[in-house]
N, C-alpha and C positions, 0 to 999 in steps of 0.2 A: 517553557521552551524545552524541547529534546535534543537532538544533536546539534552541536556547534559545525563550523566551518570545518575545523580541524577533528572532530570524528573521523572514521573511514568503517563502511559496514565489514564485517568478520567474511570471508570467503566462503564458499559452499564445500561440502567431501571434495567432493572431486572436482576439476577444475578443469572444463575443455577450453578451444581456441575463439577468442574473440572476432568475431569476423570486420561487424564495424560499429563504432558509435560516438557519438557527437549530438550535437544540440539542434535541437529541429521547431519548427514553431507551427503548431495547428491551429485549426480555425475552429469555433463550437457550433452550434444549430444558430445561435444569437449571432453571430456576426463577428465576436468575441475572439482577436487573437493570443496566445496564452503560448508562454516558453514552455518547452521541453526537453526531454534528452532521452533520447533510442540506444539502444543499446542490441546489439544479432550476434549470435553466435556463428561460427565461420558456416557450422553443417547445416543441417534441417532441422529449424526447430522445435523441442518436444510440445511447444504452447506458450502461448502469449501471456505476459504481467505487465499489469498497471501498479503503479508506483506513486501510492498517496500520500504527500510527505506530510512532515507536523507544521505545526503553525506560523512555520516561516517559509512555506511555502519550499520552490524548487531553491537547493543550494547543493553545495561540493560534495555533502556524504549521499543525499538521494542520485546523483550523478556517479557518485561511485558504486550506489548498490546496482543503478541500473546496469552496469557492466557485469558486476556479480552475478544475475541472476543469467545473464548471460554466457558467463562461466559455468553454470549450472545448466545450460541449454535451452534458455529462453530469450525467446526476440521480445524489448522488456520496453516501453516508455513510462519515464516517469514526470509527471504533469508538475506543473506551476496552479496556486488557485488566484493569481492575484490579478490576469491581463484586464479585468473589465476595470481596475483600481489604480493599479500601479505601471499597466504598459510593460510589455517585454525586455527591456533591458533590465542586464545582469546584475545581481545585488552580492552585498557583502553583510558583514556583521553587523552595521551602521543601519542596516535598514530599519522603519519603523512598524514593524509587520502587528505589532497590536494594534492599528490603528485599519489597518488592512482587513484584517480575518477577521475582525467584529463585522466586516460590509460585506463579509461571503456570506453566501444560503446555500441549501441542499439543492434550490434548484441548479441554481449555476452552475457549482462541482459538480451533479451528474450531469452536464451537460458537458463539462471539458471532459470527464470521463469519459464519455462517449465518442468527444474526439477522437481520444487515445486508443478506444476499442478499435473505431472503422480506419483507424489507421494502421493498425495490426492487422485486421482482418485485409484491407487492400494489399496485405505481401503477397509472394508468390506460394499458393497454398493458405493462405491465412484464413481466411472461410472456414476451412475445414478443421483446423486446431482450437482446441478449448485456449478459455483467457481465463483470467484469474485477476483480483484485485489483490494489490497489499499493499496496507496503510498504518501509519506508527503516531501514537496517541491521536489528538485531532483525526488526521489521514484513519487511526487504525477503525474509529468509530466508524467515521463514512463509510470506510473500505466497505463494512458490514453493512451498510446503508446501501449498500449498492446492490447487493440480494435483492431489492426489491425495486431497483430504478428502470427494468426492463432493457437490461442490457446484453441478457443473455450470458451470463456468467459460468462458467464454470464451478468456481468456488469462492469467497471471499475471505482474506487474510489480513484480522488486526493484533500488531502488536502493542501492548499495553494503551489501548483504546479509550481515553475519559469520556465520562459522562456519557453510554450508551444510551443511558434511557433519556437521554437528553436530544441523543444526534442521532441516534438510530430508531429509536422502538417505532414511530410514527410509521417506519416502513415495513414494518413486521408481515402486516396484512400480505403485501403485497411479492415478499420474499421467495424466492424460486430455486437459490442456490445455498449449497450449506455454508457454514460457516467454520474457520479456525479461528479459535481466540489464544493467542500466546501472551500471558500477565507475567506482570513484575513483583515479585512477593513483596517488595518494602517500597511500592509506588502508594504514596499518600495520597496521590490526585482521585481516586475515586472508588470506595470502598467496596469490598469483596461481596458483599452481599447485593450489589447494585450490577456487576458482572453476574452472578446468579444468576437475578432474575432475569435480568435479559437474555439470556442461554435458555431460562423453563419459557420464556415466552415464543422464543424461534423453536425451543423442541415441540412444541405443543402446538405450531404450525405442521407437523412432521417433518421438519425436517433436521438434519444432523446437524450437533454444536459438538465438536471437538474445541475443550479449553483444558488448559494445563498452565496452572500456576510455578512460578521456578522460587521458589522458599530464599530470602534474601538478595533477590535480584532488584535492584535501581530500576526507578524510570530511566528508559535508555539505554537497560544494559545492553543491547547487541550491538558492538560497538570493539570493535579490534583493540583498542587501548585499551581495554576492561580487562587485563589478563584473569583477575580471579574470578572472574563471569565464565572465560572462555568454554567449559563445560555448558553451561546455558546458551551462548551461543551456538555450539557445535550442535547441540538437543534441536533447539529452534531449526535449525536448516532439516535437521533426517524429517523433522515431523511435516515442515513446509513439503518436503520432495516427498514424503509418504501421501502428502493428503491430496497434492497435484495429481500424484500418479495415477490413485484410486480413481479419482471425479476425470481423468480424461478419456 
C-alpha cells in the first residue's frame, strides 16, 4: 500500500485558482460504473490528467492531488479501479482492497481510463488539449501501460511504478507516447535494474523515457507530511510541468 487516508499530495510551484471539483461517476465502454473526482481550474486549462491511484483504488489523497494538479492548471480526473468489484460507494481504511485489485486486468483499467479521457476531452475545448496520465506504484505502472492502450496520450507519468515488466512491458509494442518515470531511491518493491530495462525497451521503440531516481526517497515519498522529502517533492512537480509542457 502507498498513501494512507491521512497523506495529502505536496502542492505544485505555483498555485492558481480552483474553479470546481467534487466526485463525479463515469461509465466505461463495458457498461461498468467506476467513482471518480474532477478537479478544473477556474481559467482555461493548460491540458488534461488522469489520476491512476495505487492499490487501493480512489481515496482522500488521490482526491487531493486531483485538485493539486488543478492548482497547477489542469482539468484533472482521478478514477477508481474497483466499480465492476466493489460498486461506487465511498470507502475508508477498513476497506479490503487486496481482495479487489487481484480481480483487476489491464483490460478493464484502460477502459476506465478511457472513461476519464472522453470525459476531459467532452469539456469545452477539450478535444483540442493534450491529456496526460499519472499513476503512483500499481497506478504508476499502468499509467505507462497506457502509452500503448490507444488513448492518444500525450505523455505518461509513473511514480515509483512496481513491477513494470510485469504490468507494463506487454504494451511496449504498441506505445505512442513517451514516458516519465519518477523512483523512489530506497523503494524495495522493485529493483532498479528491472526499471532499466523497461526504460531500454520503450527507448528502443523510439521513443523518450525521462527517469530520475531521488537517492533515499520512500515508497510514497510525495506526500506533504514527508518534510525531509520536501526537496524530492518540489523536483517531482518542475520535472512533471517541464515534461507536460514539452509534449503539449
Amino acid at each position: 500500500m502507498c498513501h494512507t487516508d491521512d497523506s495529502r499530495a505536496p502542492a505544485p510551484p505555483q498555485k492558481g485558482a480552483v474553479g470546481t471539483h467534487g466526485p463525479i461517476e463515469l461509465v466505461a465502454s463495458d457498461g461498468t460504473r467506476l467513482r471518480a473526482h474532477s478537479a478544473r481550474p477556474e481559467g482555461r486549462p493548460r491540458g488534461g490528467v488522469v489520476i491512476l491511484p495505487d492499490v487501493r483504488g480512489l481515496h482522500p489523497y488521490y482526491e487531493d492531488l486531483a485538485v493539486r494538479f488543478a492548482e497547477a492548471g489542469f482539468s484533472t480526473v482521478a478514477i477508481d479501479y474497483f466499480g465492476r468489484t466493489a460498486g461506487t460507494a465511498p470507502r475508508d481504511d477498513a476497506f479490503d482492497w487486496k481482495s479487489h485489485v487481484a480481480r483487476t486486468t489491464p483490460e478493464g483499467i484502460a477502459r476506465d481510463v478511457a472513461a476519464a479521457v472522453a470525459f476531459l476531452r467532452a469539456e469545452p475545448d477539450g478535444a483540442a488539449r493534450p491529456i496526460f496520465s499519472v499513476g503512483f506504484c500499481f497506478g504508476g505502472s499502468n499509467s505507462w501501460r497506457q502509452s500503448g492502450e490507444g488513448h492518444g496520450l500525450a505523455g505518461c507519468i509513473g511514480f515509483y511504478g512496481g513491477r513494470p515488466m510485469e504490468r507494463a512491458a506487454a504494451a511496449i509494442p504498441k506505445m505512442t507516447a513517451p514516458l516519465l518515470m519518477l523512483l523512489a531511491g530506497a523503494d524495495q518493491g522493485t529493483p532498479p535494474e528491472e526499471f532499466e530495462q523497461f526504460a531500454a525497451q520503450v527507448r528502443a521503440r523510439g521513443l523518450e523515457v525521462e527517469s530520475h531516481t531521488y537517492p533515499g526517497a520512500p515508497h510514497s515519498y510525495f506526500d506533504r507530511s514527508f518534510a525531509e522529502h520536501r526537496a524530492a517533492c518540489d523536483d517531482s512537480w518542475k520535472r512533471i510541468l517541464d515534461f507536460t509542457a514539452r509534449h503539449s
